[in-house]
Biotite code that builds the C-alpha atoms (Angstrom):
import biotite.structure as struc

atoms = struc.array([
    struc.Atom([5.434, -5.261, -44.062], chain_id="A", res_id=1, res_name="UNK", atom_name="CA", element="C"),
    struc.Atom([6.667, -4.935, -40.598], chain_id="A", res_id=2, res_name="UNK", atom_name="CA", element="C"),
    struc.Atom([10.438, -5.695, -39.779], chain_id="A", res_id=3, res_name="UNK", atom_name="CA", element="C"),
    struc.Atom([11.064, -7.718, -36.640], chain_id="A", res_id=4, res_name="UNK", atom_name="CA", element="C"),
    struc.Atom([14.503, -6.652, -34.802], chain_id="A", res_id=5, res_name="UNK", atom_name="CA", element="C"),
    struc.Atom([16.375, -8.157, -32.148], chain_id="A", res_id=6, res_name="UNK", atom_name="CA", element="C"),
    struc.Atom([15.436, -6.606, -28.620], chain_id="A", res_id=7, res_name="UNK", atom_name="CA", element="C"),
    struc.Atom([17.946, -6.268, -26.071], chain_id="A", res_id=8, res_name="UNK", atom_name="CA", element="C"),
    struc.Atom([14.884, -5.442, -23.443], chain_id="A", res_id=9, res_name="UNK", atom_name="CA", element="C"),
    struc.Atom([13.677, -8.881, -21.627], chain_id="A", res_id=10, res_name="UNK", atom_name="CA", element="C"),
    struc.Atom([10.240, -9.706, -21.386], chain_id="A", res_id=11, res_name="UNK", atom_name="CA", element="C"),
    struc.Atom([9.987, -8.580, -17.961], chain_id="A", res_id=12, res_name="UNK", atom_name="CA", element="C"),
    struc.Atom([11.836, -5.725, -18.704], chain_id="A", res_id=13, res_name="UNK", atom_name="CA", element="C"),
    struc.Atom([8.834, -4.952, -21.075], chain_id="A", res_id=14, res_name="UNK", atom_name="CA", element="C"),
    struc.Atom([6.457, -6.015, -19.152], chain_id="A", res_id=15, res_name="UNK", atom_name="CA", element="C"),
    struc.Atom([7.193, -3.755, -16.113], chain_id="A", res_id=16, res_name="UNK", atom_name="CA", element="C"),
    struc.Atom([7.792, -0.702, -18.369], chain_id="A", res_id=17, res_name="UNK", atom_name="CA", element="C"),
    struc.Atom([3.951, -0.998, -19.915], chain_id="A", res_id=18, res_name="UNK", atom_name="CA", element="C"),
    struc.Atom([2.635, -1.463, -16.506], chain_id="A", res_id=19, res_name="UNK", atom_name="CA", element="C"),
    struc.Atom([4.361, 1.350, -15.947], chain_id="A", res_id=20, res_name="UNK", atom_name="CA", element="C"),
    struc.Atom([2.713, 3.075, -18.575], chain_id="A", res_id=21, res_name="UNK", atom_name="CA", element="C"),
    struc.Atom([-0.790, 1.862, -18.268], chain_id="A", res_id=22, res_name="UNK", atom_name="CA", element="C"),
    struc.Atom([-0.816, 3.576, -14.617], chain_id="A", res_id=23, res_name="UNK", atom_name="CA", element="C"),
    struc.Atom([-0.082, 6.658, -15.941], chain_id="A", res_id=24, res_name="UNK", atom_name="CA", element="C"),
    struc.Atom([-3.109, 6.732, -18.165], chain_id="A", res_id=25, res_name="UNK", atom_name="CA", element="C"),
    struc.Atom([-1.392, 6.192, -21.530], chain_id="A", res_id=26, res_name="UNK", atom_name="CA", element="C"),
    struc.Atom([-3.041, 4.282, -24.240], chain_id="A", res_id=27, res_name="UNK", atom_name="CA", element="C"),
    struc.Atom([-0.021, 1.586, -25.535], chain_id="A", res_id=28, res_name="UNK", atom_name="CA", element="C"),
    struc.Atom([0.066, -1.139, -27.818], chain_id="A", res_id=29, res_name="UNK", atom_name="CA", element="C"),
    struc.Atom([2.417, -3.578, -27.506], chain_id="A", res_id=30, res_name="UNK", atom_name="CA", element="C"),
    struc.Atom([4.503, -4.650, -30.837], chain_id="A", res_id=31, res_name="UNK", atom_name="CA", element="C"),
    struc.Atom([6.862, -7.019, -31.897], chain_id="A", res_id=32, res_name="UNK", atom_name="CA", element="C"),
    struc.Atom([9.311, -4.425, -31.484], chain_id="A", res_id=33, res_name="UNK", atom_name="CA", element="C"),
    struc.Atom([8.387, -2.803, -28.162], chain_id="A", res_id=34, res_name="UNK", atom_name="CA", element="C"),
    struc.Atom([5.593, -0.365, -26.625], chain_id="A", res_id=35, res_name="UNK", atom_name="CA", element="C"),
    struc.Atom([4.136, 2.323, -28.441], chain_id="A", res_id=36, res_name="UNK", atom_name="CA", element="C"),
    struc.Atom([1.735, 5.226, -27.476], chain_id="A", res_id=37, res_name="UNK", atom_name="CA", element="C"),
    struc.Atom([-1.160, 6.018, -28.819], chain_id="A", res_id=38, res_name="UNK", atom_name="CA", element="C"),
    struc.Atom([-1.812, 9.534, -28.868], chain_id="A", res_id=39, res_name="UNK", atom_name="CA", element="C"),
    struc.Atom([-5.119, 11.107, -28.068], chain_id="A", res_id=40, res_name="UNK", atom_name="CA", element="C"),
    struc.Atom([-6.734, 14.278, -26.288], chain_id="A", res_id=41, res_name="UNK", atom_name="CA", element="C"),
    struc.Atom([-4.569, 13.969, -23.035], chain_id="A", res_id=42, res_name="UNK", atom_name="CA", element="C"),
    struc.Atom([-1.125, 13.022, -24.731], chain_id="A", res_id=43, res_name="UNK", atom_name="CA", element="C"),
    struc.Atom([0.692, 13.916, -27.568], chain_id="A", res_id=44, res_name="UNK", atom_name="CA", element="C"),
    struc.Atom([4.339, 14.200, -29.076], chain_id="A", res_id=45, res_name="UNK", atom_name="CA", element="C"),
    struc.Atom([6.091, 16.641, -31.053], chain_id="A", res_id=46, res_name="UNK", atom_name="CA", element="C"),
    struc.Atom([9.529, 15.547, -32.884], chain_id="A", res_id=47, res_name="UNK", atom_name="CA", element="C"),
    struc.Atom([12.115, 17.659, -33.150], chain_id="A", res_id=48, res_name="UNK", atom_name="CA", element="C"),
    struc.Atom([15.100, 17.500, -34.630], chain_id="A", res_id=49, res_name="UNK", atom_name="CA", element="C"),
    struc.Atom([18.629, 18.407, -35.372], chain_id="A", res_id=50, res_name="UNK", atom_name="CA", element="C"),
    struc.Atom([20.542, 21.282, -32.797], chain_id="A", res_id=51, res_name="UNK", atom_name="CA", element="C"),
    struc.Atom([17.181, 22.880, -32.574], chain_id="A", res_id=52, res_name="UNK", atom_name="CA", element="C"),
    struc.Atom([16.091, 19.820, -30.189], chain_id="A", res_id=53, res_name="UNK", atom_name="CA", element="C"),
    struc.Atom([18.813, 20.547, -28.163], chain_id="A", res_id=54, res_name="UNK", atom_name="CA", element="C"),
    struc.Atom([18.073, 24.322, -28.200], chain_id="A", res_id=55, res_name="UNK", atom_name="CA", element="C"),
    struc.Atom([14.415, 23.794, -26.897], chain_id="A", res_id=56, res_name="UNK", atom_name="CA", element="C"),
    struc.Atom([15.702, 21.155, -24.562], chain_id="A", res_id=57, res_name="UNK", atom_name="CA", element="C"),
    struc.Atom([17.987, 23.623, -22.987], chain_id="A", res_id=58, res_name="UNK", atom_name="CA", element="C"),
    struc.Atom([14.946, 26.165, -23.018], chain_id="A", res_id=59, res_name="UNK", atom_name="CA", element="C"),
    struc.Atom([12.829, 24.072, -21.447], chain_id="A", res_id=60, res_name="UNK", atom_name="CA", element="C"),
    struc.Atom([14.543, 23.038, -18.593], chain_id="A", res_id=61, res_name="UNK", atom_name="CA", element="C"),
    struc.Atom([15.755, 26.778, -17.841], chain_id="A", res_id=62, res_name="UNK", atom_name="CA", element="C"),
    struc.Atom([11.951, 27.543, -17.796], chain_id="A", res_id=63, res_name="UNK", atom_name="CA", element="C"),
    struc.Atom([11.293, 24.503, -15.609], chain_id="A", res_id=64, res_name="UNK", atom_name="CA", element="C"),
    struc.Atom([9.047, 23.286, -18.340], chain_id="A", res_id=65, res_name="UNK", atom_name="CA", element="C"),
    struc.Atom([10.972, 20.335, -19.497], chain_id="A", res_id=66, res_name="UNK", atom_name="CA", element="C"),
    struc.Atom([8.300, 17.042, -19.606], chain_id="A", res_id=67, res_name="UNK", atom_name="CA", element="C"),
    struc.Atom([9.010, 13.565, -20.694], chain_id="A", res_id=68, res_name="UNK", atom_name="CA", element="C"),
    struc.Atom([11.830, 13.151, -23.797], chain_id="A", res_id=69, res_name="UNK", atom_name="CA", element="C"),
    struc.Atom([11.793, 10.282, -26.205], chain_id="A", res_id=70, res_name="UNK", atom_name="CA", element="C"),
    struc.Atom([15.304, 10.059, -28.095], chain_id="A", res_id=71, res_name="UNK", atom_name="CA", element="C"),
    struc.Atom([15.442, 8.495, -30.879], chain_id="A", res_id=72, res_name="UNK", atom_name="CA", element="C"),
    struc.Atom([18.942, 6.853, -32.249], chain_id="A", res_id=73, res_name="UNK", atom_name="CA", element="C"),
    struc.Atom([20.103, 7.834, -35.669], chain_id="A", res_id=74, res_name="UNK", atom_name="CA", element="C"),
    struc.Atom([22.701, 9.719, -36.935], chain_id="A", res_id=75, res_name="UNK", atom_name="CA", element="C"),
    struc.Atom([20.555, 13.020, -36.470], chain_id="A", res_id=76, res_name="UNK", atom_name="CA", element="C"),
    struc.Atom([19.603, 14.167, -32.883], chain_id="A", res_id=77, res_name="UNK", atom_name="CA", element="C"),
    struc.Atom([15.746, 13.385, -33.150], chain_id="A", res_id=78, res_name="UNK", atom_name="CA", element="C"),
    struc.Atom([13.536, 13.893, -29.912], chain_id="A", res_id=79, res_name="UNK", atom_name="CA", element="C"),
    struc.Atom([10.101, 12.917, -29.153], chain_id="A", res_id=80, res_name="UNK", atom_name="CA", element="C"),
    struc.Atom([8.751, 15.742, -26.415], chain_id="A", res_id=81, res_name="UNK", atom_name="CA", element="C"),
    struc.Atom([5.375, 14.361, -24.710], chain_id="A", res_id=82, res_name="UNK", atom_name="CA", element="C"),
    struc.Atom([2.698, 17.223, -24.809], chain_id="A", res_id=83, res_name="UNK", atom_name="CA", element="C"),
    struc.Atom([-1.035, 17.969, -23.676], chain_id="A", res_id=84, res_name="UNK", atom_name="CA", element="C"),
    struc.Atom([-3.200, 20.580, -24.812], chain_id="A", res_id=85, res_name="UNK", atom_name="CA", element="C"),
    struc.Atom([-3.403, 20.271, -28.582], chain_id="A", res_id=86, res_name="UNK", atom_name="CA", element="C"),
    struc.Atom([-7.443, 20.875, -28.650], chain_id="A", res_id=87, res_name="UNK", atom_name="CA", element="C"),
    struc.Atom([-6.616, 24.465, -27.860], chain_id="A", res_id=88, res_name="UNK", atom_name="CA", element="C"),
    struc.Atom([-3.573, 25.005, -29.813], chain_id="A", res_id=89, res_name="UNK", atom_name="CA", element="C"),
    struc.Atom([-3.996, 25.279, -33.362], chain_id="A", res_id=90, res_name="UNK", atom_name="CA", element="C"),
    struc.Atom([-1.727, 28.171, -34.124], chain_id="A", res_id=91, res_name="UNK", atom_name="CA", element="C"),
    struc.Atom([1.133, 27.046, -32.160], chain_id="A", res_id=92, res_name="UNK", atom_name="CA", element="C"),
    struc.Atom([0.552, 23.458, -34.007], chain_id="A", res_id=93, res_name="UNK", atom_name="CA", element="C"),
    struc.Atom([0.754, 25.431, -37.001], chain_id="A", res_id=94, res_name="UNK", atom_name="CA", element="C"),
    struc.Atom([4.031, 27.279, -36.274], chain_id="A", res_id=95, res_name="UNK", atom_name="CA", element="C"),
    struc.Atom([5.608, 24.120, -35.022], chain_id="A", res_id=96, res_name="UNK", atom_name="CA", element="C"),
    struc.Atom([5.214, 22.745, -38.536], chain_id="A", res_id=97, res_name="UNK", atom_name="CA", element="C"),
    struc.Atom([5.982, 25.655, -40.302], chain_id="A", res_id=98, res_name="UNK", atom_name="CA", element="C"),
    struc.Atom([9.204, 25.167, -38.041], chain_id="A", res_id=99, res_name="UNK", atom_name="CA", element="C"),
    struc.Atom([9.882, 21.778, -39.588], chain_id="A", res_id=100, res_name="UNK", atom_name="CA", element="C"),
    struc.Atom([8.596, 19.894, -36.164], chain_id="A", res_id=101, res_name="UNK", atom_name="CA", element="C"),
    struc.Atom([6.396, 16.142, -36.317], chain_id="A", res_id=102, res_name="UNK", atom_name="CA", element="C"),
    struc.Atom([3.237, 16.640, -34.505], chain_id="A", res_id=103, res_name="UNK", atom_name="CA", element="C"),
    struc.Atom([2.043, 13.329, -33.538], chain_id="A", res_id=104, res_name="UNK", atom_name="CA", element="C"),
    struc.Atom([-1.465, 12.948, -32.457], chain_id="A", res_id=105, res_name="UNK", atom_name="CA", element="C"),
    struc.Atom([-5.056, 11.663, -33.335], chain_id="A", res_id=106, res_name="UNK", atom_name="CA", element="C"),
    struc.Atom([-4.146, 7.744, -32.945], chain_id="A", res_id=107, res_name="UNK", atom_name="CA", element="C"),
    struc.Atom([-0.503, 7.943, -33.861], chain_id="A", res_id=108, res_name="UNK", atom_name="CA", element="C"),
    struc.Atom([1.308, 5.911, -32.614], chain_id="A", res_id=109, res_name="UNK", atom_name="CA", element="C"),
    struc.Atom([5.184, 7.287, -30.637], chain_id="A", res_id=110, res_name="UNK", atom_name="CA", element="C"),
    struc.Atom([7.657, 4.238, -29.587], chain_id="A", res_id=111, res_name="UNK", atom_name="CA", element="C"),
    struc.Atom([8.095, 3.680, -26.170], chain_id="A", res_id=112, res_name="UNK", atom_name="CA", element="C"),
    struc.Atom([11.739, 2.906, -24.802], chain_id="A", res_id=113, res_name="UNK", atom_name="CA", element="C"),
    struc.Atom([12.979, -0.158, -25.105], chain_id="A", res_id=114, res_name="UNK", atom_name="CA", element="C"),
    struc.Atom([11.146, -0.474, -28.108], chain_id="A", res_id=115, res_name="UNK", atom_name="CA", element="C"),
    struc.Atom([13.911, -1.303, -30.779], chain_id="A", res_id=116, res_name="UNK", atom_name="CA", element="C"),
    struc.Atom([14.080, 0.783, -33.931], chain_id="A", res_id=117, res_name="UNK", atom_name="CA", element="C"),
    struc.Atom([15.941, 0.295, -37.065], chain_id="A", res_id=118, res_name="UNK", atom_name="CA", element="C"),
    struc.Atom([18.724, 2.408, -35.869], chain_id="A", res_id=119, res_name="UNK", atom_name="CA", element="C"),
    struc.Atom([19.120, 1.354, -32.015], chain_id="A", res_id=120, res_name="UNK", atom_name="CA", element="C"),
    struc.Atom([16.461, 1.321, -28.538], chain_id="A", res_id=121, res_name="UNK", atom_name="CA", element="C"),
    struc.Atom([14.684, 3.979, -28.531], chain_id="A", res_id=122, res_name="UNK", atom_name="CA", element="C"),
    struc.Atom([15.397, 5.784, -24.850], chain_id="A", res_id=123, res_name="UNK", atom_name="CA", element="C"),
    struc.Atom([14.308, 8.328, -22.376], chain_id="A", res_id=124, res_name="UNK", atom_name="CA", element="C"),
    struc.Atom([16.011, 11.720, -22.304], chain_id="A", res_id=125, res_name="UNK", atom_name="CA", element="C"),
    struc.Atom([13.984, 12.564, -19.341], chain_id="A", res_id=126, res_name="UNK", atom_name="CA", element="C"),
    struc.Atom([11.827, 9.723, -17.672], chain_id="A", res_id=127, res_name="UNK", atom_name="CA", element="C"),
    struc.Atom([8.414, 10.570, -16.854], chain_id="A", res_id=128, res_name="UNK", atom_name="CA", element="C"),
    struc.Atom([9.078, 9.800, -13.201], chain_id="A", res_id=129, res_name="UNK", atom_name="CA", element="C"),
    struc.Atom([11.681, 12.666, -13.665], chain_id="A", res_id=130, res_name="UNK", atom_name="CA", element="C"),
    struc.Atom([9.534, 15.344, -15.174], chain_id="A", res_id=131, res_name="UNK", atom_name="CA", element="C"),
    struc.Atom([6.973, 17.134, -12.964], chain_id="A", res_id=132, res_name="UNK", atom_name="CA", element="C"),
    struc.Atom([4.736, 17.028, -15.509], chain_id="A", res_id=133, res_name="UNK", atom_name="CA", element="C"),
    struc.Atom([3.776, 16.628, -19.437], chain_id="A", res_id=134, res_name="UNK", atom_name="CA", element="C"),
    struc.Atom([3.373, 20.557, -20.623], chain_id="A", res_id=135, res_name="UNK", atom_name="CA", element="C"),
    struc.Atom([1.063, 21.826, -23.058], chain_id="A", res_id=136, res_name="UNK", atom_name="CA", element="C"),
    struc.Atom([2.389, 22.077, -26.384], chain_id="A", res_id=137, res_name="UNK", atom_name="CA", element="C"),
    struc.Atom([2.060, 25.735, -26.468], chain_id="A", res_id=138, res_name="UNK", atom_name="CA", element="C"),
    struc.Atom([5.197, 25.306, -23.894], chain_id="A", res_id=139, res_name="UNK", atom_name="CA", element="C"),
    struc.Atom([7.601, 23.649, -26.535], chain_id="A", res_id=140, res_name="UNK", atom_name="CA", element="C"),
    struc.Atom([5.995, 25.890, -29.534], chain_id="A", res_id=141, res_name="UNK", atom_name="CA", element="C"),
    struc.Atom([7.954, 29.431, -27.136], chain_id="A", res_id=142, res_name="UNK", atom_name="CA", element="C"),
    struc.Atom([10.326, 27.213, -27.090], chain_id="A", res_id=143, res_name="UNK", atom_name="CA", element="C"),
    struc.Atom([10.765, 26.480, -30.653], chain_id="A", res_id=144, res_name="UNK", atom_name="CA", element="C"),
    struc.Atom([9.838, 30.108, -31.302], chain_id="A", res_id=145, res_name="UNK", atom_name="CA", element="C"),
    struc.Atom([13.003, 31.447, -29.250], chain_id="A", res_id=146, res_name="UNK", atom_name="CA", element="C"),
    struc.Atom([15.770, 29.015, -30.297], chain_id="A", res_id=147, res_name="UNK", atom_name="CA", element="C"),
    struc.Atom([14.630, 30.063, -33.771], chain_id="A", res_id=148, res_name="UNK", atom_name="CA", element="C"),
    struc.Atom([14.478, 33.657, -32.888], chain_id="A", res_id=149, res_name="UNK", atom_name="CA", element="C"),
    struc.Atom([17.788, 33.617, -31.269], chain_id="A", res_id=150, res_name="UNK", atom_name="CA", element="C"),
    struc.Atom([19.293, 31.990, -34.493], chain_id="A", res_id=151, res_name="UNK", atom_name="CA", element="C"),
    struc.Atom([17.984, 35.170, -36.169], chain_id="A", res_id=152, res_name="UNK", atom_name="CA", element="C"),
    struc.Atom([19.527, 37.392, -33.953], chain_id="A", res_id=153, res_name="UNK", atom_name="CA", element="C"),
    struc.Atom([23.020, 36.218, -33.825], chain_id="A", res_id=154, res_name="UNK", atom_name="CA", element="C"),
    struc.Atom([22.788, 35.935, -37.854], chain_id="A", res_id=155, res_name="UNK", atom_name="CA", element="C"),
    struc.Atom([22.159, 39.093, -37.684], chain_id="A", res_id=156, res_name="UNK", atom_name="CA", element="C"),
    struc.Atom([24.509, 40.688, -35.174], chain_id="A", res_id=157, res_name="UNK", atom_name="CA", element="C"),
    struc.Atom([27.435, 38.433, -36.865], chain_id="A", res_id=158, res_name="UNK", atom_name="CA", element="C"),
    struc.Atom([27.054, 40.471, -39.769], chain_id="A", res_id=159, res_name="UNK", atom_name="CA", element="C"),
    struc.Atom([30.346, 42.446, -40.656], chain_id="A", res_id=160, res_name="UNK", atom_name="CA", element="C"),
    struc.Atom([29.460, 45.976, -41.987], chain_id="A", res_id=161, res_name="UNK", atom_name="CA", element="C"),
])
């Protein structure tokens, strides 16, 4: 049973933003709630959550890599990164995971902002008019793979002998 929630987006607000993201090429279906995209072959999303989103944020936009950023309210950081590529990307789909990430694709569907969620509006972190691009996955999956690798590191140089 779907929940209905107050939106604090106006119609036209709505409107404009699924214009917005019909002329980009995305597949959306409108909801009582909001907007949502429908993954397929040409976009994607992978949730991450906790400090390691901010980790591969950080990573990302040192690399110049960063793409579009869905954040999610709730009491955990959770972030929605927009990806392309996944035909050719098993094994980093596979270690994203194994890494505790949500790969969303194959008709899934990602909420838009404003859609309203059970916990707040969902938002952008970065806009797609303020990304250069939507990277491949295998982009956030070295970025997952360092922030975890750095983890490792300083666990292991914190070590007192």
């Amino acid at each position: 049973m779907r929940t209905t929630f107050p939106t604090s987006a106006s119609a036209a607000e709505m409107t404009a933003a699924a214009q917005d993201y019909i002329q980009r090429g995305w597949t959306i279906a409108e909801t009582t709630n909001g907007i949502c995209l429908i993954t397929d072959e040409d976009v994607s999303g992978i949730e991450i959550s906790g400090e390691l989103a901010g980790e591969v944020r950080r990573y990302l936009r040192a690399n110049d890599l960063l793409g579009p950023v869905i954040e999610i309210p709730g009491a955990e950081r959770r972030e929605i990164h927009l990806v392309t590529g996944l035909r050719k990307a098993a094994m980093a789909l596979e270690a994203l995971r194994e890494a505790g990430a949500t790969v969303y694709t194959d008709g899934d569907g990602i909420p838009l902002p404003p859609t309203q969620l059970t916990t707040g509006e969902a938002c952008w972190g970065v806009a797609p008019a303020e990304a250069r691009w939507i990277p491949p996955v295998v982009a956030v999956g070295a970025a997952v793979r360092s922030a975890l690798s750095r983890r490792g590191a300083s666990a292991a140089t914190s070590v007192a002998c």
